[in-house]
C-alpha angles and dihedrals in degrees: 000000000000103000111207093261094061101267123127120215129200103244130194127183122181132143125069105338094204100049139080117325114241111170105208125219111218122223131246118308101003143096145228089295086071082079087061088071089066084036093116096027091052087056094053086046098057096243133133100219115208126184148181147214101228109231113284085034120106117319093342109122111252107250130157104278131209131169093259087034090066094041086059092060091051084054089053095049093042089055091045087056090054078243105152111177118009143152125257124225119192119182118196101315093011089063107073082058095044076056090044093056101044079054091042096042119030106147088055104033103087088182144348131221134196131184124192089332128180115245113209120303115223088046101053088029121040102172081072088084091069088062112115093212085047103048085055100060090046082060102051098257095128077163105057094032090060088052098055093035088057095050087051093047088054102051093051092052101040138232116246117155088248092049108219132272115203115195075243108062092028088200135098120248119184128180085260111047120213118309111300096018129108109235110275093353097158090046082063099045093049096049088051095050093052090056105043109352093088088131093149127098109231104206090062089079108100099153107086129268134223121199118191114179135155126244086218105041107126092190101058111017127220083248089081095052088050094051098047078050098062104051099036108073094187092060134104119207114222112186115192105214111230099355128131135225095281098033091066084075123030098051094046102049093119096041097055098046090054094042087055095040106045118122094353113111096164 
């Protein structure tokens, strides 16, 4: 999808096309296809899923990402789909922008969901701030702090000549990206905006918001959920006894659908 500025965004719909909007967030790192995981549970819901590629993933054009950057783009795609009002569903690293759009767009956001999502960094982790890549963007150096950031992505996921696929991302990722794109690009624009791209207000969400988490999950504490809790009034804590990071999720599509949908015909 061409977005008015000249960008182009990977773009996935699936579900029931005829149902009740709700615009999905990806993880970290990841890509549209991860809304091919609700795809069946979206169709016996009742909700036309519809998903995108952030900017540096798959085919999406790189561009500089913040939390309400990336909300504006959910508003675009939503206009180009004729999709007036509709609910936002973020999922671990999807979730701080599922938050950013209910902020950016709250005449238009009818819920917002977030699964297992990260809080911001340099608040619930201090240590972050020792980060190089980190430091740098505190600084200004979006530069410099890309270039580190992107060293750093590509250590943690590897570099082997066939790139890697996980049942979770559903998408290829190689050292080298697609042609044009840096290796793992949205994965470090993503870490960076987590840590110092909050650029939401918070108090601007009216719609409600629904926060899954699991009391086990290792990648994205609890902690997170709690802390998103405590300063969105509109929001409802869900703690799922005894899941993981992934398993807040996958057992839960329909559920969740339902829970953000109910009720919300916009």
């Amino acid at each position: 999808m061409r977005l008015p500025d000249g960008r182009g965004l990977d773009v996935w719909q699936g579900g029931d096309s005829g149902g009740t909007p709700v615009l999905f967030l990806h993880g970290t790192p990841g890509g549209r296809l991860q809304g091919a995981l609700g795809d069946g549970a979206a169709a016996k819901a009742g909700v036309r899923l519809v998903s995108f590629s952030r900017p540096g993933y798959g085919g999406s054009s790189d561009a500089a990402t913040t939390l309400a950057s990336v909300a504006r783009d959910a508003g675009a795609i939503a206009d180009a789909l004729a999709i007036d009002g509709f609910a936002v569903l973020g999922v671990s690293g999807g979730g701080p922008y599922a938050v950013a759009a209910g902020a950016v767009l709250p005449d238009r956001v009818r819920a917002v969901g977030v699964v297992a999502g990260v809080g911001p960094l340099l608040e619930l982790d201090p240590a972050s701030a020792a980060d190089p890549a980190v430091r740098a963007a505190v600084a200004g150096d979006d530069d410099g702090a890309l270039a580190l950031q992107d060293a750093t992505t590509a250590v943690r996921r590897g570099s082997g000549a066939r790139g890697f696929v996980t049942p979770e991302i559903l998408e290829p990722w190689t050292p080298s990206g697609r042609p044009g794109l840096p290796s793992y690009r949205g994965a470090s624009r993503d870490a960076l905006a987590f840590a110092v791209g909050w650029d939401i207000d918070l108090a601007a969400i009216s719609a409600p918001v629904w926060l899954w988490y699991g009391d086990h999950d290792q990648q994205v504490p609890l902690e997170h959920g709690r802390w998103l809790h405590e300063r969105l009034p509109t929001s409802t804590l869900v703690v799922r006894e005894g899941a993981g990071h992934l398993a807040t999720l996958m057992p839960y599509w329909h559920d969740i659908l339902v829970t953000l949908t109910r009720d919300r015909s916009g």
